[in-house]
NUBA-29824 format. One record per residue (C-alpha): chain; x, y, z. Coordinates in nm, 4 decimals. Layout:
BEGIN
c: A	px: X	py: Y	pz: Z .
...
This chain:
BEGIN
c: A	px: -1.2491	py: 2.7321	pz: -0.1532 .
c: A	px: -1.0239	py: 2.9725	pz: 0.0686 .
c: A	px: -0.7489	py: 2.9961	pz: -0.2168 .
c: A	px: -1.0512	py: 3.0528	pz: -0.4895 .
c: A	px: -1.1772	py: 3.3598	pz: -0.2039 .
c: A	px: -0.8119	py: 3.4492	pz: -0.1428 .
c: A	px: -0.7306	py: 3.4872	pz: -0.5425 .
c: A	px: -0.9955	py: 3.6836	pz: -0.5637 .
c: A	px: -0.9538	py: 3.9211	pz: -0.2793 .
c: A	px: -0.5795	py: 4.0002	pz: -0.4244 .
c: A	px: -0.7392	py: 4.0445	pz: -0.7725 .
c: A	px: -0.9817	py: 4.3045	pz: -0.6526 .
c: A	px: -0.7018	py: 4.4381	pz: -0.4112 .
c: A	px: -0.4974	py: 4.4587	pz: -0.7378 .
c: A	px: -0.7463	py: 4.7291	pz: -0.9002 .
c: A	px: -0.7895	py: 4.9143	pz: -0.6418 .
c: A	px: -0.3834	py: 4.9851	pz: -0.5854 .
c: A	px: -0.4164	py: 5.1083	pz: -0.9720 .
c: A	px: -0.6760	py: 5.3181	pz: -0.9757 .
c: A	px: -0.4802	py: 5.5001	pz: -0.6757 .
c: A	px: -0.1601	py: 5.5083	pz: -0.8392 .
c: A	px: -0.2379	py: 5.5373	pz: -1.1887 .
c: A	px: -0.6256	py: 5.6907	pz: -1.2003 .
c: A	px: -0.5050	py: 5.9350	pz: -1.4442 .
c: A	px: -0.0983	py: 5.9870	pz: -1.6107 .
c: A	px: 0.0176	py: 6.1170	pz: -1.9229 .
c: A	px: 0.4047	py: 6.0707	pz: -1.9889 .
c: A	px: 0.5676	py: 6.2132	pz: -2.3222 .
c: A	px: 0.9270	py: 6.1178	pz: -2.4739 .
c: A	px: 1.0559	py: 6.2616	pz: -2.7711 .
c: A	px: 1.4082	py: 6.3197	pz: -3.0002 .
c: A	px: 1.6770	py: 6.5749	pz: -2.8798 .
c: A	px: 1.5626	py: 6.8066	pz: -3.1723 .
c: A	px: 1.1896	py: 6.8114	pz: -3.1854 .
c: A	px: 1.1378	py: 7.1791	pz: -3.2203 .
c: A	px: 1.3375	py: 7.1734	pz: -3.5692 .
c: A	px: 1.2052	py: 6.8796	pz: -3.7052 .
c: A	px: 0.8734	py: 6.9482	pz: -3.5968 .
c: A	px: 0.8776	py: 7.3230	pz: -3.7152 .
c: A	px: 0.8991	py: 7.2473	pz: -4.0582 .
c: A	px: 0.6084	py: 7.0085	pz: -4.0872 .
c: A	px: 0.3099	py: 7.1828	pz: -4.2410 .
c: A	px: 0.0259	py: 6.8825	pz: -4.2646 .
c: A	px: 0.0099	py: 6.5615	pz: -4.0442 .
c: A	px: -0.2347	py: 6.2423	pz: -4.1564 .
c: A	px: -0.3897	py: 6.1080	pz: -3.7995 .
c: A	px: -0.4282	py: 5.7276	pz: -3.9028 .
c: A	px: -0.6626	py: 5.5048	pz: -3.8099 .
c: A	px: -0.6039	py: 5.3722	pz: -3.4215 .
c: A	px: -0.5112	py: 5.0315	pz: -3.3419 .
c: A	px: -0.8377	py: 4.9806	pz: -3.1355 .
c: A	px: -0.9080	py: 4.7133	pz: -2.8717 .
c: A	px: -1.2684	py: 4.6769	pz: -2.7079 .
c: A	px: -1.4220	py: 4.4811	pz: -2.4245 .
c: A	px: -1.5733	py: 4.1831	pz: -2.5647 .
c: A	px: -1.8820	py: 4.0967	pz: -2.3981 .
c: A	px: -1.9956	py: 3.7150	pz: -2.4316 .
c: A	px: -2.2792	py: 3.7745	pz: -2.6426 .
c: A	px: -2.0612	py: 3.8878	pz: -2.9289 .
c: A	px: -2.0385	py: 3.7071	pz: -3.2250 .
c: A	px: -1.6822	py: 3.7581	pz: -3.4071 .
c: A	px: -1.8685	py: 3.9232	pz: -3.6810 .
c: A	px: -2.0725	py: 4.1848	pz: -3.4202 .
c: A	px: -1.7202	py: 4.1591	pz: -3.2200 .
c: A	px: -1.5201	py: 4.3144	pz: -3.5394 .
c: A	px: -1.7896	py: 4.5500	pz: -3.6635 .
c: A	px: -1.8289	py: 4.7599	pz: -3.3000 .
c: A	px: -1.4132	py: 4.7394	pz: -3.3149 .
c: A	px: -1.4113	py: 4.9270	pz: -3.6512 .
c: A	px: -1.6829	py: 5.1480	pz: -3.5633 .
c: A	px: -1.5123	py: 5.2638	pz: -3.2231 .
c: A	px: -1.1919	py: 5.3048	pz: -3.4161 .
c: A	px: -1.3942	py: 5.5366	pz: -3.7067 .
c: A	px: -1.5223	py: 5.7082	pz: -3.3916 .
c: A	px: -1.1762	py: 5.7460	pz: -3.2254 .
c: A	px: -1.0154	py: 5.9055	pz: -3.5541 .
c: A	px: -1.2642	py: 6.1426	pz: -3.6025 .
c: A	px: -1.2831	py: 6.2649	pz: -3.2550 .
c: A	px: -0.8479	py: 6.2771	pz: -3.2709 .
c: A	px: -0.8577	py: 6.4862	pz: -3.5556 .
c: A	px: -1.1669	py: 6.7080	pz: -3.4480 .
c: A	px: -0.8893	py: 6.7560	pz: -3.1412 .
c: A	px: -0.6606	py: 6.8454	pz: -3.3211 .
c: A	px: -0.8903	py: 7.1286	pz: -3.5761 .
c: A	px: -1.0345	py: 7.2137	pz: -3.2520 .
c: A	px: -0.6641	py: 7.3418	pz: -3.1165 .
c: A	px: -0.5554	py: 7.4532	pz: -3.4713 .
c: A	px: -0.8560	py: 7.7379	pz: -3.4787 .
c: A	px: -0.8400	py: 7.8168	pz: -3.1263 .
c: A	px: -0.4390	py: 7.9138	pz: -3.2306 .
c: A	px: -0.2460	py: 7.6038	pz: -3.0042 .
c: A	px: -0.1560	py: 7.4065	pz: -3.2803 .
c: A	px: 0.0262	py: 7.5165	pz: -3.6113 .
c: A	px: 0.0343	py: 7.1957	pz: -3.7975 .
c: A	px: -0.2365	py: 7.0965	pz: -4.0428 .
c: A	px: -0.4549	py: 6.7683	pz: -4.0103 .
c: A	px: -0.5549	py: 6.5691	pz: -4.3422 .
c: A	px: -0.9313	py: 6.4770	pz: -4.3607 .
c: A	px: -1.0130	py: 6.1439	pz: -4.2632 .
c: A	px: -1.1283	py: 6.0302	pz: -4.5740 .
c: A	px: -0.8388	py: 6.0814	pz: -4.7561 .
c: A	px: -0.6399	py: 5.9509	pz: -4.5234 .
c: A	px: -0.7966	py: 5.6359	pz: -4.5037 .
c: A	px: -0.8335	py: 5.6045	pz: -4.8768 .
c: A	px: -0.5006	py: 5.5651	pz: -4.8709 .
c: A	px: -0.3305	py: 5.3820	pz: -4.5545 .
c: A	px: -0.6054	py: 5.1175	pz: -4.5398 .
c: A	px: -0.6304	py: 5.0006	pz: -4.8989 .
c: A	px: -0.2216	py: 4.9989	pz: -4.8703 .
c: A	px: -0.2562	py: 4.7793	pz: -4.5985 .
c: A	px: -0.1369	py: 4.9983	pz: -4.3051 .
c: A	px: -0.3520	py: 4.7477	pz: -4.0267 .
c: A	px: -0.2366	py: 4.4561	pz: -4.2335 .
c: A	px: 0.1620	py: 4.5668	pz: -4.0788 .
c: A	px: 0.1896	py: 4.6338	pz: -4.5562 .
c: A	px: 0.3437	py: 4.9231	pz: -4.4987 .
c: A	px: 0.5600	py: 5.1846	pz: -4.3454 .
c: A	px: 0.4400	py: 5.4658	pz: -4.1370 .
c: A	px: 0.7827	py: 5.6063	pz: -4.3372 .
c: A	px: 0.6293	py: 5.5257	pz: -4.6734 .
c: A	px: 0.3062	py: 5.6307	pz: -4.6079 .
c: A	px: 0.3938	py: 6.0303	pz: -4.5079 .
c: A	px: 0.5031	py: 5.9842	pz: -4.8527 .
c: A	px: 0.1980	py: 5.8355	pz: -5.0144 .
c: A	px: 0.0239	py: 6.0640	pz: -4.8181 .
c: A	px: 0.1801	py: 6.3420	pz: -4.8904 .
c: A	px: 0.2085	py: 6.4589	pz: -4.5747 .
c: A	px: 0.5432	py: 6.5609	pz: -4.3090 .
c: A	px: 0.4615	py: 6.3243	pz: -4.0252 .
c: A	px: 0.1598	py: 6.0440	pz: -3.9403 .
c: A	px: 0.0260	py: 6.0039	pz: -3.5901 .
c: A	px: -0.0354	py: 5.6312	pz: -3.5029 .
c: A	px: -0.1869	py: 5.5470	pz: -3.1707 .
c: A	px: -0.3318	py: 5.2510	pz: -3.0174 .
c: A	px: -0.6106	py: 5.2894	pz: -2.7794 .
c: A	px: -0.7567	py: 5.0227	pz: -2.5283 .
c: A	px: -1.0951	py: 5.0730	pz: -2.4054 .
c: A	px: -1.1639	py: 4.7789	pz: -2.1239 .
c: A	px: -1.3719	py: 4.7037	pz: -1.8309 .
c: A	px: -1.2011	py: 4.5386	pz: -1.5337 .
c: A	px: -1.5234	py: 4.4747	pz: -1.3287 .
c: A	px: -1.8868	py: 4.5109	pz: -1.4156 .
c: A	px: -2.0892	py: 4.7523	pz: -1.2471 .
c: A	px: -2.2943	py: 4.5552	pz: -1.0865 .
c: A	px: -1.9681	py: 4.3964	pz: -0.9524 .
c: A	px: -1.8275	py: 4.6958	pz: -0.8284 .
c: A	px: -2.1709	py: 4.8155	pz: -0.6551 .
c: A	px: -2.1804	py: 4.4934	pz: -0.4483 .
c: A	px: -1.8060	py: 4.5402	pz: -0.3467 .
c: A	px: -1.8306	py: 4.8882	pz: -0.2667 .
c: A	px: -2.1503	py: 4.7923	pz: -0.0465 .
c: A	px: -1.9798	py: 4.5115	pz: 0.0937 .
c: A	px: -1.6340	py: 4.6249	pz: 0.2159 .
c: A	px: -1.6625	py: 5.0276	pz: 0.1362 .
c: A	px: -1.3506	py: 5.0100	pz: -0.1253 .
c: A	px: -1.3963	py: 5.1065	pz: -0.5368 .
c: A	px: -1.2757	py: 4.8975	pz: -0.7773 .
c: A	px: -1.1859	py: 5.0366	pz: -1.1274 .
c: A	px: -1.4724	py: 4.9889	pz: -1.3662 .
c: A	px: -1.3645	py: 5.1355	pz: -1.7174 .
c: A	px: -1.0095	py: 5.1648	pz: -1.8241 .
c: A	px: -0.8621	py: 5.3424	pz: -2.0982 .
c: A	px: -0.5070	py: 5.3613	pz: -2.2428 .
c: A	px: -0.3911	py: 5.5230	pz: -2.5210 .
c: A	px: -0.0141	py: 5.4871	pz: -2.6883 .
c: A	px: 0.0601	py: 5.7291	pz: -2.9406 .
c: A	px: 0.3457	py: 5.8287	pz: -3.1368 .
c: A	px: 0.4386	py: 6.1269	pz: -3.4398 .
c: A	px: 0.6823	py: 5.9540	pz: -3.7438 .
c: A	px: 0.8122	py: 6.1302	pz: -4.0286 .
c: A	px: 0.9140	py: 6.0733	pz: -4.3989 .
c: A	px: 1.2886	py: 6.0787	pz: -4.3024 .
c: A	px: 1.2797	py: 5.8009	pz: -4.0243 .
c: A	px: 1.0631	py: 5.4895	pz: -3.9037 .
c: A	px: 1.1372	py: 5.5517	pz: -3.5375 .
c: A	px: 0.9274	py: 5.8078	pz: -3.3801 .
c: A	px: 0.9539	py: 6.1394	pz: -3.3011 .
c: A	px: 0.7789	py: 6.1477	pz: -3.0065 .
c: A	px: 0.5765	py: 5.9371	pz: -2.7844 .
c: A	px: 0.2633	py: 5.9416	pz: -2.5717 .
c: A	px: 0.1045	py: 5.7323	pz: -2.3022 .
c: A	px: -0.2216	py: 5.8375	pz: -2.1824 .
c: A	px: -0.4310	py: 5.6528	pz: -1.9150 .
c: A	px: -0.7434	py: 5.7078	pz: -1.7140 .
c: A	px: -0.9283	py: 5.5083	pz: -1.4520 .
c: A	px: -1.3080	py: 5.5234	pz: -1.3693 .
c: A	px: -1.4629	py: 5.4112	pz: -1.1317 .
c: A	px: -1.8739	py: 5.3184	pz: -1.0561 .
c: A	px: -2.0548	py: 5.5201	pz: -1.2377 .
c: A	px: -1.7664	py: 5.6494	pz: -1.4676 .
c: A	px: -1.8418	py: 5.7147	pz: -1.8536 .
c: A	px: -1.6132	py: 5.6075	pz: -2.1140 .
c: A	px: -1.7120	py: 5.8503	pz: -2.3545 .
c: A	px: -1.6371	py: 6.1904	pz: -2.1161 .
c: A	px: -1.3262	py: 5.9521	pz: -2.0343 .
c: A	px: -1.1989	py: 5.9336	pz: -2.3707 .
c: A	px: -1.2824	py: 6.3184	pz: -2.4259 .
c: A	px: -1.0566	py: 6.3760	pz: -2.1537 .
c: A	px: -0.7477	py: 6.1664	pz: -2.3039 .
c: A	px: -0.8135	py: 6.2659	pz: -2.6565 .
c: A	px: -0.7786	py: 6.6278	pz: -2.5297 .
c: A	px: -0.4252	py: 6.5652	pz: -2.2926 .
c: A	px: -0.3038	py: 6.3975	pz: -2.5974 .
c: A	px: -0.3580	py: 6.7014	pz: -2.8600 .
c: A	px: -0.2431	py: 6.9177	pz: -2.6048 .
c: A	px: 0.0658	py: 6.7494	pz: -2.5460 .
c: A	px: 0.1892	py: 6.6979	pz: -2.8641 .
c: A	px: 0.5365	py: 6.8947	pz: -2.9944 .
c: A	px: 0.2719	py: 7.1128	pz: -3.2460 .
c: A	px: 0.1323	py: 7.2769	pz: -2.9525 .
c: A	px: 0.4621	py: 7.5089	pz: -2.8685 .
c: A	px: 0.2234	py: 7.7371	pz: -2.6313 .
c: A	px: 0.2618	py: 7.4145	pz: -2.4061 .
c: A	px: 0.5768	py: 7.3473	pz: -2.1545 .
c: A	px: 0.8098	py: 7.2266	pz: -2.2555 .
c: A	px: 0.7654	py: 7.3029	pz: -2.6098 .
c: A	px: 0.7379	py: 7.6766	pz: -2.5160 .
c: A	px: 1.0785	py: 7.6877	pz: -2.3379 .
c: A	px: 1.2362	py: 7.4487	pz: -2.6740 .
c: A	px: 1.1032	py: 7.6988	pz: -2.8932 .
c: A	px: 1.2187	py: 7.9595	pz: -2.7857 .
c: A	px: 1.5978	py: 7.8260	pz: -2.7273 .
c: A	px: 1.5464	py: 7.7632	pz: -3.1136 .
c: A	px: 1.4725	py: 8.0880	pz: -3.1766 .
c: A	px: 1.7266	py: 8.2305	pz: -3.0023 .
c: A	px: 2.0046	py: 7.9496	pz: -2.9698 .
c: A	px: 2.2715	py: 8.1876	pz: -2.8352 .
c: A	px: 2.0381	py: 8.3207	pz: -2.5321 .
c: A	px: 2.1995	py: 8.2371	pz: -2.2292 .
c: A	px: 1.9247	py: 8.1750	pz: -2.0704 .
């Protein structure tokens, strides 16, 4: 019984040492020459995320699957509405494909089914580049859970987690372009949706379209004037 109460004390020990260390990050990693690839793209396809849920036990696979596909529909939209959203307001000079077009294409081509190329598809597409993403949405600890903890020895545990890995691939190359990892951390009483709002909107922001953003800003303007010594 001690080792069960001991395992379980490190577990929610565990938690709590992330949601200190990692309760919110963003890191970016992208090719030597971003600003001149990226500068002649004109239109971008935002495909359908690779989208994992919490399960809870009373799902069936078949309710389990549907609420997967409807979070991912959900998660598109709300990507390219991002994305629009930073287009009109003049941060973002790349154009986004509609969602339905896009997934007329990719899915019946069997982009989830690993069918095809993110390479091949900018070219069924018809578009410069494809952003692919995956995006975990999990609960570590119930809230009930993290109530009684809380009341019991005054620390928070992490009760919603969200991760998402994203990356930008062109028509000339399957390795990306660039690369995203967003995370953030909630605890009691934390929403997932405003969470995801939040990482949805550091992701668009971050991204090598948005040159009104360090260190885009300071790239594009070395490309416009490569013999500036600054």
């Amino acid at each position: 019984m001690r080792n069960v109460h001991y395992f379980c004390s490190m577990k929610w020990l565990v938690f709590f040492v992330v949601l200190l260390v990692l309760n919110a990050c963003v890191t970016v990693d992208y090719v030597k020459n971003i600003i001149p690839i990226t500068q002649k793209h004109h239109t971008m396809a935002v495909l359908p995320p690779r989208t994992t849920i919490e399960r809870k036990i009373w799902m069936t696979d078949d309710r389990f699957d549907e609420l997967t596909r409807l979070k991912q529909a959900q998660l598109q939209d709300q990507l390219i509405r991002s994305f629009n959203r930073r287009i009109n307001e003049g941060k973002c000079f790349i154009e986004v494909l509609d969602i339905n077009t896009t997934n007329d294409v990719a899915l019946p081509a069997g982009y989830h089914e690993g069918r095809i190329s993110s390479k091949e598809l900018c070219k069924l597409l018809k578009v410069d580049a494809v952003f692919e993403s995956h995006i975990q949405i999990l609960e570590p600890v119930s809230e009930a859970t993290a109530l009684f903890f809380q009341q019991a020895t005054g620390t928070t545990l992490i009760t919603n987690s969200l991760v998402l890995n994203a990356s930008l691939i062109d028509s000339l190359s399957n390795a990306p372009l660039w690369t995203l990892n967003a995370s953030k951390f909630g605890t009691l009483g934390s929403i997932k949706a405003i969470m995801m709002n939040k990482v949805i909107r550091r992701t668009t922001r971050n991204t090598p379209y948005n040159i009104k953003k360090n260190p885009y800003r300071k790239l594009y303007k070395a490309y416009l004037m490569p013999d500036d010594p600054q």
